[in-house]
N, C-alpha and C positions, 0 to 999 in steps of 0.2 A: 463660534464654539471655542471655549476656552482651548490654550494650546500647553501642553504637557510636555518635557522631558524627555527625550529620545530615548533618555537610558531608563524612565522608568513606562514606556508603552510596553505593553503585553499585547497580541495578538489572539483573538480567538476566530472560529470562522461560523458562520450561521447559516443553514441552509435550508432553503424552503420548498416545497413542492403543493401544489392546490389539488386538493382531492374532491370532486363533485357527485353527488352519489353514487352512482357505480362504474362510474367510469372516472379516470385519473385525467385530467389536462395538465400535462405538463407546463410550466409558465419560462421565458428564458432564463436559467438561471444564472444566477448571482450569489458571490462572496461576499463577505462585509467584515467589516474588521470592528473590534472595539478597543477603544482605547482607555488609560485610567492612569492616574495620577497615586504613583505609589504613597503610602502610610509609612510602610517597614522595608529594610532591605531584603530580598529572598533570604530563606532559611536555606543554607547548603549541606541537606539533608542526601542521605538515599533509599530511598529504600529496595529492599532486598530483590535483586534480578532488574533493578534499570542500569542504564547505559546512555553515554553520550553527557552532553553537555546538561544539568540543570534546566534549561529553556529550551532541550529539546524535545521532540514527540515523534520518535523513530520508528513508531509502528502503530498500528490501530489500537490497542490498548497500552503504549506507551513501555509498559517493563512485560516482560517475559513472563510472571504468573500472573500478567490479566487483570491486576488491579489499580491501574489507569491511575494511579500516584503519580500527582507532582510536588517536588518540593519547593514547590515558588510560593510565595506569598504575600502576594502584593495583593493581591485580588481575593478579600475576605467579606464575610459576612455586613461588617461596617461601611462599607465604601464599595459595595459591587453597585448599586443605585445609580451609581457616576459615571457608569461605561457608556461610551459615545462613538458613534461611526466614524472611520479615520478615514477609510478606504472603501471604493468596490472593486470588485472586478467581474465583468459580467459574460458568461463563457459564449461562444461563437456557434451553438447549439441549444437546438431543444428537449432537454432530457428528464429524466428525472434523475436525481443526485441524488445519492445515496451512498456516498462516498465518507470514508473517516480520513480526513486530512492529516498528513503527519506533515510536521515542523522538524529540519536540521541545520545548523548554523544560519539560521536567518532567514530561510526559505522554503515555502509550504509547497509541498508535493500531495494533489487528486487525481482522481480520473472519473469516467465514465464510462462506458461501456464501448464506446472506441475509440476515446481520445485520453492520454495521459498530460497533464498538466505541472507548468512548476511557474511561479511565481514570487515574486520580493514579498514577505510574508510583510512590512513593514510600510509599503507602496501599492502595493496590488498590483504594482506591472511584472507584465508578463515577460519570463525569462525564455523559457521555450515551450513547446506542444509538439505532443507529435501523434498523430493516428493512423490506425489499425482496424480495418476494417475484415470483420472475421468470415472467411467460405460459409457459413453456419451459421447466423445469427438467431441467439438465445431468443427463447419467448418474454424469457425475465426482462434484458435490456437493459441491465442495471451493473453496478458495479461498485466493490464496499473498500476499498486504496490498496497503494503499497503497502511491502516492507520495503526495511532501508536494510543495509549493510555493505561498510566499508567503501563506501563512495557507490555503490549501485541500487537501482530501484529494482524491486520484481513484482508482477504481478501476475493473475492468471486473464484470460482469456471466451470469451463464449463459444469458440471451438475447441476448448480442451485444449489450447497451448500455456504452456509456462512462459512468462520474458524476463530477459535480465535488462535492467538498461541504464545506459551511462545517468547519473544523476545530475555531471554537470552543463548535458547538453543535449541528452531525451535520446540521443540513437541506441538502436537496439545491438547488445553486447550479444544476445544468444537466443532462440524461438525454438522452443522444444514441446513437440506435440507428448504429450499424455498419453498412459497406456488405457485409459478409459474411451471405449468411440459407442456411439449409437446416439440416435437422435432425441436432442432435452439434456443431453450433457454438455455443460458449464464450469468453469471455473469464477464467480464472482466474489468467491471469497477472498478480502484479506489476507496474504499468506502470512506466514512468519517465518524471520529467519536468524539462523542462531548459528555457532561455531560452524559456520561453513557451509550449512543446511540449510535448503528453501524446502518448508512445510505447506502444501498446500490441497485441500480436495474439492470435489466436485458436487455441482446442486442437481436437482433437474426432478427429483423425485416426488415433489410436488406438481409437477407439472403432465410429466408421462410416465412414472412412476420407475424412474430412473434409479438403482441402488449402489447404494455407497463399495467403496472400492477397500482393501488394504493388499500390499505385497506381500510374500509369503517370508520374506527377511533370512530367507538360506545364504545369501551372500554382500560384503559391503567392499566398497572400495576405492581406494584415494586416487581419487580422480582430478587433474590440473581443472581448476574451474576458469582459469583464466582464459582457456582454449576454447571449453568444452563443458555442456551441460547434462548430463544422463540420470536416470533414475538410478536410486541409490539401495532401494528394497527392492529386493524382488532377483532372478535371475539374470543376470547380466551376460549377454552374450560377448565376451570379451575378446574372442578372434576378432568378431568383426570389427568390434571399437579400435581395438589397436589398427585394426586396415584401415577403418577411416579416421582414426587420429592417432598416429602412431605414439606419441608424448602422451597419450590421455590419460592411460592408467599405470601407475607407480606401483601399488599393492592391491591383494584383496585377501580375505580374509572371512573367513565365516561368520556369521553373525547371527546367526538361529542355535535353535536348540541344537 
């Protein structure tokens, strides 16, 4: 295989699952990378509500309203033909993947439904893993990746936990159960996270006809995240948080009507 330029390899990630008529067989899965011999140098464009570096991909649709804009441009119309496998890497499980890979300085963060993954987006080796096996395990099984922010991963859980977790070494920063419980509740969505805030809700209602959640937003409050993770809508019982972490909360403030 012809060999390309370090500086102009782009990473993508491709992932496969085998569907046999009605029933799924999962196959071991596997990453693959492709590579390509730039034309042009990136355009160092942005567009409106992305963040991070040009070559990076900090959350499942990339910018903040959802339209998975990149401003790279090495990999067009002319010359996509040429992309070539660089790397694998073939995970330690049998799952289905269903995960949206994000990309930050050089290193692709997935998961699955109980393992979170980080790997050399340029190598395929693996930097660390770490699993979580949930009291509850989903009927779904599945899981769609992080968010990123400010050096931490979060993701949800198939027992309705929230995680924060270090990005440069997978241990988990914080485990906060959800105010949603009963059985067929999930977290496999994607979250997203913005000025401070992890966004995330629950599936399930496909399955045991499980219904969507929202807080009532009577109260918000600035909470040290670094300690402490709490729900941000909704009634907040604030004695007790301050009892169990006396540093937690700095203000609140009303936030409803």
């Amino acid at each position: 295989m012809q060999s390309f330029p370090s500086k102009y390899v782009k990473a993508r990630a491709r992932f496969q699952e085998v569907i046999v008529s009605n029933r799924k067989f999962a196959l071991p899965s596997i990453v693959s990378f492709l590579a390509i011999a730039a034309c042009t140098p990136p355009a160092r464009l942005n567009a409106p509500g992305s963040t991070g570096a040009a070559g990076d991909w900090p959350s499942y649709n990339r910018t903040l309203p959802g339209d998975r804009f990149s401003p790279l441009a090495e990999i067009n119309r002319s010359n996509v033909a040429q992309l070539k496998s660089v790397c694998t890497y073939t995970l330690p499980e049998v799952t289905s993947l269903q995960t949206g890979p994000i990309v930050v300085g050089g290193t692709m963060f997935f998961t699955t439904d109980t393992i979170s993954y980080s790997i050399d987006a340029a190598t395929c080796t693996e930097k660390w893993k770490q699993v979580r096996h949930s009291a509850s395990p989903s009927r779904l099984a599945v899981h769609r990746g992080f968010a990123y922010m400010n050096g931490r991963l979060f993701r949800g859980t198939s027992d309705a936990h929230a995680l924060a977790m270090d990005a440069s070494d997978g241990h988990v920063i914080w485990d906060t159960p959800l105010d949603v419980k009963g059985p067929g509740v999930s977290y496999p969505m994607a979250p997203i996270a913005a000025n401070g805030l992890v966004f995330i809700g629950n599936a399930g209602g496909d399955q045991v006809g499980v219904t969507g959640h929202v807080y009532d937003g009577l109260c918000s409050c600035d909470l040290d995240q670094s300690a402490i993770a709490d729900i941000r809508w909704g009634v907040l019982d604030i004695i007790h948080l301050r009892s169990r972490q006396p540093n937690s909360v700095r203000s609140c403030r009303k936030s409803g009507p």
